[in-house]
C-alpha positions, 0 to 999 in steps of 0.5 A, a space after each residue: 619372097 626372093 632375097 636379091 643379095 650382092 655377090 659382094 655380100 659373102 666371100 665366095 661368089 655363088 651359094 649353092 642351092 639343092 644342086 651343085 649349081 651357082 645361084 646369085 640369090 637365096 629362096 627360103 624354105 617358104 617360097 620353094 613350097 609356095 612356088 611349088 604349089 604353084 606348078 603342082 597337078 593332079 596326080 591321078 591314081 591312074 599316072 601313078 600305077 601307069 609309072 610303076 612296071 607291072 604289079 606293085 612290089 610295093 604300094 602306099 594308098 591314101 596315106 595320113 601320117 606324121 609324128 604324135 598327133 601332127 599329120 605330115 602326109 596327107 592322103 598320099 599314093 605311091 607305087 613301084 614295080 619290082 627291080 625300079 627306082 623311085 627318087 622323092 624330090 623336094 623342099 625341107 619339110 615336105 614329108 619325103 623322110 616321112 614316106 620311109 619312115 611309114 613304110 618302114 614303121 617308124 611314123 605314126 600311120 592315122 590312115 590308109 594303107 601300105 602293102 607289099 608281096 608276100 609269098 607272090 600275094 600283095 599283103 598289108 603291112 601297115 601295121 607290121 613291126 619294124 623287124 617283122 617288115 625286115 624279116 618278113 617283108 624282106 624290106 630294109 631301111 639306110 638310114 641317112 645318119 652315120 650310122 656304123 659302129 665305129 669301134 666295131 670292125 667291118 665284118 662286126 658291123 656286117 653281123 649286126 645287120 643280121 641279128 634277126 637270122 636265126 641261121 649264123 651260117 646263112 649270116 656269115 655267107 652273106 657276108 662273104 658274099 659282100 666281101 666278095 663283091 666289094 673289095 674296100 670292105 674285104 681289105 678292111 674286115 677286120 679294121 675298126 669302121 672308124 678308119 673308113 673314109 666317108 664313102 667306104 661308110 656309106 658302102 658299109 651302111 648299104 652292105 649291112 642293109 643287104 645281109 638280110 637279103 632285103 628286095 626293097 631298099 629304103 635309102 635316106 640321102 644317100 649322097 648326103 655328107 660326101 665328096 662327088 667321087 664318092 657320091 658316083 661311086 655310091 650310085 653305082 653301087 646301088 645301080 648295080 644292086 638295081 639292075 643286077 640284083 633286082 632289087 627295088 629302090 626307094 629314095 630321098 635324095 637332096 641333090 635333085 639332078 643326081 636323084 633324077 639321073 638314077 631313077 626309073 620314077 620321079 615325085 616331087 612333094 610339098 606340104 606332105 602332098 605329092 605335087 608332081 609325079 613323072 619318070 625322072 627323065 621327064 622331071 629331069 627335063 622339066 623346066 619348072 622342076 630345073 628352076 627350083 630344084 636343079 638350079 636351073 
C-alpha cells in the first residue's frame, strides 16, 4: 500500500528513494515487489542469449539457490559475452547479491548450473571452490562491505590480493602496474588504507580484485556509501577496466539510473526471479522501470 505523507511530516521536503530523486511518498518493500510482478514478462532463454555478444563468457542456467535450506533464486538464466556489463536492478530482497554469491560459491546451489571459459572451452563451475574460481576461472568478487585493512598500507592490502600467486615476482608486477595507472594509490603505497577517503577505498577494493588478473568482475554496490564525485570516478574506472581492459562485468547497483547508464545488459529481479531483462538503455528508457526504480 501507497503511504501519502505530508512533506510537513519530516524536516526535509523530499525523501529519496532507489535513485537521486525526490519523491513525496514511501512505497515499501512490499509494494515494489508486488508492482513489479505486476509489469514482469516472459523472459525467454532466447531474449537472454540474444542480449549476451557471442558466446557466453559466463552463463548461469535454471538456477535454485539460497542460504541453508531456504531457496532464494528460483530457476534463473543469465549470460553475458565477453568485454560486456551487466547491471541487476531491484527491490531489497530480490535475490540480486545472490546471483554473486552462486557464481562466486558463497550460496548454497540446490540446482542447475554456472559455467565459464576455461581454456577456450565452456566449463561447469558450479561446484568449484571460491579460490579455484579466482585462480582457475579467472573470476573475482567486490565485495559491497568495506572491506580493506585498514592498519595495513596500500601496497599491503594490494598483496593480499594476490595470496593465491605462487609467483611473488608476478605478484608485485601487478601491483606496479596498478600503481602505475591509478596515481591516488601510487602517492599512498606506503600509508596505512585508513587514511583513504571513502572513494580512493573503493578504488583500492577494485585494484586488489585485479591483482589476479581476473576476466570477470563481481561488484557488489559499487557506489554504495560515497559521495556523487566519488561514485563517477568509480565508473569511470570500472569503464575504463570494461572497455579498455576487456573485462566482464557483473553488478548489483542500488542506484538504478547510475547501474543502467554503464551497462551493456539490463535485469530487474523480484522474489528471486528474473522479471525483466533488456539492454540498459531500453530499461533505462522504460517507463514503468523509471517509476519504480528510477524515481520516475
Amino acid at each position: 500500500m501507497e503511504e501519502n505523507i505530508s512533506k510537513n511530516d519530516y524536516k526535509s521536503e523530499s525523501s529519496f528513494g532507489y535513485h537521486e530523486g525526490s519523491v513525496d511518498s514511501i512505497i515499501s518493500v512490499e509494494d515494489v515487489n508486488r508492482r513489479v510482478n505486476e509489469i514482469s514478462e516472459t523472459i525467454s532463454n532466447e531474449k537472454i542469449k540474444n542480449l549476451c555478444q557471442g558466446d557466453p563468457i559466463l552463463k548461469i542456467e535454471e538456477l535454485c539457490a539460497g542460504f541453508g535450506k531456504m531457496e532464494i533464486l528460483h530457476d534463473f538464466n543469465l549470460q553475458v559475452g565477453r568485454g560486456q556489463s551487466l547491471c541487476m536492478i531491484g527491490p531489497n530482497g530480490a535475490g540480486k547479491s545472490t546471483v554473486l554469491h552462486s557464481i562466486f560459491g558463497f550460496s548454497n546451489i540446490f540446482s542447475g548450473k554456472i559455467s565459464t571459459i576455461i581454456n577456450q572451452s565452456q566449463t561447469a563451475i558450479t561446484e568449484m571452490s571460491s579460490s579455484d574460481k579466482l585462480k582457475e576461472a579467472g573470476i573475482s568478487y567486490i565485495l559491497q562491505d568495506n572491506s580493506v585493512f585498514p592498519e595495513m598500507t596500500v601496497e599491503e592490502n594490494l598483496m593480499m590480493g594476490g595470496f593465491l600467486k605462487k609467483d611473488s615476482d608476478a605478484v608485485k608486477d601487478s601491483i606496479e602496474r596498478i600503481f602505475e595507472k591509478y596515481d591516488r594509490l601510487r602517492e599512498r603505497r606506503k600509508k596505512p588504507a585508513k587514511v583513504l577517503s571513502g572513494g580512493e577505498r573503493r578504488l583500492l577494493e577494485i585494484s586488489r580484485a585485479l591483482v589476479m588478473e581476473p576476466k570477470i568482475l563481481l561488484v557488489d554496490e559499487p557506489s554504495i556509501g560515497l559521495e556523487p564525485r566519488f561514485i563517477e570516478m568509480v565508473f569511470e574506472i570500472l569503464n575504463d577496466l570494461q572497455k579498455n581492459e576487456d573485462k566482464t562485468i557483473i553488478m548489483v547497483e542500488q542506484n538504478a539510473k547510475k547501474g543502467l547508464e554503464f551497462a551493456d545488459i539490463g535485469y530487474v529481479l523480484v522474489s528471486g526471479n528474473l522479471a525483466m531483462a533488456g539492454t540498459g538503455k531500453d530499461l533505462l528508457n522504460n517507463p514503468k522501470v523509471g517509476k519504480l526504480f528510477l524515481g520516475g
